[in-house]
ZAMARGU-4260 file (C-alpha; in steps of 0.2 Angstrom, whole numbers, plus 5000, padded with zeros to 4 digits):
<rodrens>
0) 5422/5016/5600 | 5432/5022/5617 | 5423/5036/5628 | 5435/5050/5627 | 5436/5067/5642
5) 5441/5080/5637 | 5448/5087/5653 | 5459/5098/5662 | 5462/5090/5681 | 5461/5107/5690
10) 5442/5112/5683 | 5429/5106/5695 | 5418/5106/5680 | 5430/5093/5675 | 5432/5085/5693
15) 5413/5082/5694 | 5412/5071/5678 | 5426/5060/5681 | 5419/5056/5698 | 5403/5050/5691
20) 5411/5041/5677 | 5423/5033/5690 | 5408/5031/5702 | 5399/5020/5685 | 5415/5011/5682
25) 5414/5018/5665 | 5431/5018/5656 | 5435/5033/5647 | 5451/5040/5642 | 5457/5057/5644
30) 5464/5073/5634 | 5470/5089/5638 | 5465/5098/5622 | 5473/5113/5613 | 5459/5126/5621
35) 5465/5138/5632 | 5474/5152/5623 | 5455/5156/5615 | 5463/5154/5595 | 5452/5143/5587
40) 5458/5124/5586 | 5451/5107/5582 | 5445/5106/5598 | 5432/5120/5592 | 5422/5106/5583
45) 5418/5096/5600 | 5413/5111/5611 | 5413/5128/5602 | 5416/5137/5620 | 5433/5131/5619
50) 5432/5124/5639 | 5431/5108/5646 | 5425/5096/5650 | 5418/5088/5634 | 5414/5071/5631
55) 5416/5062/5615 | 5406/5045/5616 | 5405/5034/5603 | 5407/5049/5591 | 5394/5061/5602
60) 5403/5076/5606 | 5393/5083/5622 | 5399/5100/5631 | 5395/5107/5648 | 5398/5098/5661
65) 5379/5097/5667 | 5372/5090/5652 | 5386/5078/5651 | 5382/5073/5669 | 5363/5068/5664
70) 5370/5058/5647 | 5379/5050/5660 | 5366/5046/5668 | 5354/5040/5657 | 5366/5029/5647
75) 5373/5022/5662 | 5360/5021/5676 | 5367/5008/5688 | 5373/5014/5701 | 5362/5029/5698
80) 5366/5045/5707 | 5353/5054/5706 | 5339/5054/5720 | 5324/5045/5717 | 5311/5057/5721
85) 5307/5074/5707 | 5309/5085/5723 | 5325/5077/5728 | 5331/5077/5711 | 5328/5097/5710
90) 5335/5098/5726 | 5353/5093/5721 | 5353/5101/5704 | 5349/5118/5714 | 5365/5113/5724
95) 5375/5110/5709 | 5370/5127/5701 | 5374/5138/5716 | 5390/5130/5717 | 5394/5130/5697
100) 5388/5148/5696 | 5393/5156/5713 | 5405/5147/5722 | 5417/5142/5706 | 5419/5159/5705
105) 5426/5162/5722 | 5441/5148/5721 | 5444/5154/5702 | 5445/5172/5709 | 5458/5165/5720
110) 5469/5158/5708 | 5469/5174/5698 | 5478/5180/5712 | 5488/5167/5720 | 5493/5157/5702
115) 5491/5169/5688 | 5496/5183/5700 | 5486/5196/5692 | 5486/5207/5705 | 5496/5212/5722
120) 5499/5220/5739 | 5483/5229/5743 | 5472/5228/5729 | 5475/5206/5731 | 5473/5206/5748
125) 5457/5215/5746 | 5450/5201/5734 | 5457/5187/5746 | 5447/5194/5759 | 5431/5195/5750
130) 5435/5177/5745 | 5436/5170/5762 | 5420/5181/5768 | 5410/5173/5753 | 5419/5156/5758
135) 5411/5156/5773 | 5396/5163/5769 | 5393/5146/5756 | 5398/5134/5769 | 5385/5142/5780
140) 5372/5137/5767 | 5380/5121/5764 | 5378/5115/5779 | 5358/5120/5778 | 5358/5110/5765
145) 5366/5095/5771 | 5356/5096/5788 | 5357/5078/5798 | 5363/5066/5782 | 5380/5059/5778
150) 5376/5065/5761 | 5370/5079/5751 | 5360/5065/5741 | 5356/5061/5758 | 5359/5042/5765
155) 5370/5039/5751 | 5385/5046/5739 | 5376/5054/5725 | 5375/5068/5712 | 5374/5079/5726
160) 5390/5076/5733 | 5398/5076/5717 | 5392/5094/5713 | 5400/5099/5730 | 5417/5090/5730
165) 5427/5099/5719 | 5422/5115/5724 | 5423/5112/5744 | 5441/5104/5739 | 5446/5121/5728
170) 5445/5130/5746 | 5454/5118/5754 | 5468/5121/5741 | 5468/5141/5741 | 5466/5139/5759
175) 5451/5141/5765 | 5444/5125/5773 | 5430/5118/5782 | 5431/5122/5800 | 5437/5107/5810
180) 5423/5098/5820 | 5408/5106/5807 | 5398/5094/5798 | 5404/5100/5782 | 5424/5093/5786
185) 5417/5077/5791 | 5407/5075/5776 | 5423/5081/5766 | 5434/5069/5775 | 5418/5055/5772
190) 5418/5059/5755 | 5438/5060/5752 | 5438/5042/5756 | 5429/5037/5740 | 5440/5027/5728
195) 5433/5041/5715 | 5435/5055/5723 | 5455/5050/5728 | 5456/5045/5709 | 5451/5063/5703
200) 5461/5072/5716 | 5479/5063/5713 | 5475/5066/5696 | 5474/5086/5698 | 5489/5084/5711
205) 5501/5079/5700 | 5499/5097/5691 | 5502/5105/5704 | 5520/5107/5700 | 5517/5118/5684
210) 5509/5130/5693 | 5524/5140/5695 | 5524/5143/5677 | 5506/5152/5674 | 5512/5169/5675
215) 5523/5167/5662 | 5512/5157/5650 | 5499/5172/5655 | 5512/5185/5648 | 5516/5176/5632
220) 5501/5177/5628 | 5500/5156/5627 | 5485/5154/5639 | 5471/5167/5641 | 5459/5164/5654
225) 5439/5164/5651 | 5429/5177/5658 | 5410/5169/5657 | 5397/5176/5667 | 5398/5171/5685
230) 5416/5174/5683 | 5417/5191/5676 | 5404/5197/5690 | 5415/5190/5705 | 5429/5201/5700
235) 5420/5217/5696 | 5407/5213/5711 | 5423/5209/5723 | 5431/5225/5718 | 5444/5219/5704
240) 5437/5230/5691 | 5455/5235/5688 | 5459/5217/5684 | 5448/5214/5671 | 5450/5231/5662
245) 5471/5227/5663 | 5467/5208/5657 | 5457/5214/5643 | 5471/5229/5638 | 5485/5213/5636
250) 5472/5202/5628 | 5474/5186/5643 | 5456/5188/5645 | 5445/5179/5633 | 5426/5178/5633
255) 5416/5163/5621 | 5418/5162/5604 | 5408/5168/5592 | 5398/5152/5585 | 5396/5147/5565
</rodrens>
């Protein structure tokens, strides 16, 4: 049976997964499912969040793109991605969950702004700022992190990396890049010349034209975005308190779905 994504190309959750798939030379199709407006859906069957990514493997339905990452790995070991040390290992997972609990928030905080423009004049440019101060603030760290090695895996391409990536990229579209010169913008550009990483980006680039619509879908009420956790503090704790109070009064913020 074919191994089937669930996927939509601008999540770095999503990004992340197809990047160590590509990185496997696992073949895999792909599917946007019917998710984002929160009502329930077939899709609720495979991951009852009603996010992506998911993976559906030979009739395995796996959610969350961290657990997917280690069935990934386990099933498909060579090349493996993960460091072969237990210290390194945790060292790159702690990576990956500062930036899929911290960072994440600060691009998709942008994108409320900048895409779904639920906010302007003052009270946006008040949230872009904070965004670009905290920006700078996980580069810092990043750079910590990465020290003297090419890679965040450290001699090679690895988990990592790919934990990284779609993140440091999300800056890079909402306009806040790595400083030219700095370590992390030659790792970035290091990293960008990866046939996996070129393969994921396209991919997300040629949805960049429909982005003009997303206020409108927001307003019809066809897409609502999900509040979880890290997400839902980034606002309130940037200042957007307004944002989630006014999200909630139309109904285009959704939190996860009750499970049964």
């Amino acid at each position: 049976m074919a191994t089937k994504l669930y996927e939509h190309p601008f999540s770095p959750y999503v990004q992340k997964v197809k990047i160590a798939l590509y990185e496997k030379n696992v073949a895999f199709e792909v599917e946007v499912p019917d998710a984002f407006s929160g009502a329930p859906t077939q899709f609720g069957k495979t991951n009852p969040r009603l996010e992506v990514p998911a993976l559906v493997d030979d009739g395995f339905a796996i959610f969350d793109s961290t657990i997917i990452l280690d069935y990934v790995e386990e099933k498909w070991p060579a090349p493996a991605l993960l460091p072969s040390t237990p210290r390194e290992r945790a060292r790159v997972r702690m990576i990956e969950d500062v930036c899929d609990t911290y960072y994440e928030a600060i691009n998709w905080g942008l994108m409320e702004v900048r895409a779904w423009k639920r906010v302007t004049g003052d009270a946006a440019k008040q949230l872009e700022a904070k965004a670009s101060e905290q920006t700078a603030g996980v580069f810092a760290w990043l750079e910590r992190e990465l020290g003297e090695a090419n890679y965040f895996n450290g001699a090679s391409f690895g988990y990592g990396d790919l934990s990284v990536y779609p993140h440091v990229r999300g800056s890079i579209v909402w306009g806040n890049p790595p400083k030219a010169g700095t370590p992390l913008a030659a790792w970035t550009a290091r990293v960008e010349e990866r046939p996996s990483v070129r393969k994921t980006i396209e991919a997300a680039q040629q949805f960049a034209g429909s982005m003009d619509i997303l206020p409108q879908m927001l307003e019809s009420g066809a897409f609502a975005r999900q509040y979880r956790d890290h997400r839902l503090e980034w606002m309130i704790r940037s200042g957007g308190v307004d944002v989630v109070l006014a999200g909630l009064k139309k109904k285009t913020i959704r939190f996860s779905s009750e499970v049964s």
